[in-house]
C-alpha positions as CSV (number, residue, x, y, z in Angstrom):
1,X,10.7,2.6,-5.8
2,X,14.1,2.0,-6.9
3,X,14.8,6.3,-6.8
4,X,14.4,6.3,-3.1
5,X,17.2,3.8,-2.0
6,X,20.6,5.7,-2.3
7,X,23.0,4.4,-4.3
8,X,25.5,3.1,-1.7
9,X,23.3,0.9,0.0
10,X,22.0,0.0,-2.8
11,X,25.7,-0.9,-4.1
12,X,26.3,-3.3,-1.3
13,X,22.9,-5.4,-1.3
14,X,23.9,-6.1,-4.7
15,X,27.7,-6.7,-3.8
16,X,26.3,-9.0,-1.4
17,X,23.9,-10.7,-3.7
18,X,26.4,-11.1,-6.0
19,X,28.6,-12.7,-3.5
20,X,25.8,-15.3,-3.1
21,X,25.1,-16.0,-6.7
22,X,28.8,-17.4,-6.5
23,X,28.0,-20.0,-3.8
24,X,24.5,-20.9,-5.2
25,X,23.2,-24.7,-6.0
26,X,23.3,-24.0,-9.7
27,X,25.6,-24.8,-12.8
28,X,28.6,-22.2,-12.8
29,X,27.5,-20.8,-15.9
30,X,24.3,-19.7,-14.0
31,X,26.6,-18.4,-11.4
32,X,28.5,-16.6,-13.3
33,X,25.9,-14.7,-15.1
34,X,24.4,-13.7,-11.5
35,X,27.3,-12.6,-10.5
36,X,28.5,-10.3,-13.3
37,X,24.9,-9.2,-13.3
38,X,25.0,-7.9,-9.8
39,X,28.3,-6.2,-10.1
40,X,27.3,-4.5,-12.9
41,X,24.4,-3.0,-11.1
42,X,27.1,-2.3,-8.4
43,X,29.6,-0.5,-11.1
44,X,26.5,1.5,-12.0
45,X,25.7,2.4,-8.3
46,X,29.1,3.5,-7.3
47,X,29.4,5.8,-10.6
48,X,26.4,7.8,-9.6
49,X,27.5,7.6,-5.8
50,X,30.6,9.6,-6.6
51,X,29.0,11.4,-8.7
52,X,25.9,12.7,-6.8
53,X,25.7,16.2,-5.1
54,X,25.9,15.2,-1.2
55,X,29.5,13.7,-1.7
56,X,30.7,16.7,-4.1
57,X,29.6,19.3,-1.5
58,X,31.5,17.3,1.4
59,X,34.8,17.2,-0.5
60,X,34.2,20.7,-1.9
61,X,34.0,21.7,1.8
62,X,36.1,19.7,3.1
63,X,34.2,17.7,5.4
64,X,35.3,14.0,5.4
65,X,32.8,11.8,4.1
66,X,31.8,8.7,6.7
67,X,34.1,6.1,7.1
68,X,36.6,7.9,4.4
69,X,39.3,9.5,6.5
């Protein structure tokens, strides 16, 4: 189930949920832990973003990609 959300969006629910495990009722440790957790799933998400073939073919073409002028 995981293969059919694209990477981007994918990228910012855990940026978001990371963002939340900072402000959680728990010990900082905990917090901590979350958080590097989710942006480690984000790091990974963003690598095969710019890697995939939809974003090669804009640039290749020359068509700017949404919301990257």
């Amino acid at each position: 189930m995981i293969g059919l959300i694209p990477p981007a969006i994918r990228a910012l629910a855990h940026r978001r949920m990371a963002l939340s495990a900072l402000r959680a009722n728990s010990s900082l440790s905990v917090r901590l832990k979350r958080y590097n957790a989710h942006m480690a799933i984000v790091r990974s998400c963003e690598a095969i973003a710019s890697n995939s073939p939809e974003t090669t073919q804009h640039r290749v073409v020359g068509y700017p990609l949404a919301g990257h002028d």
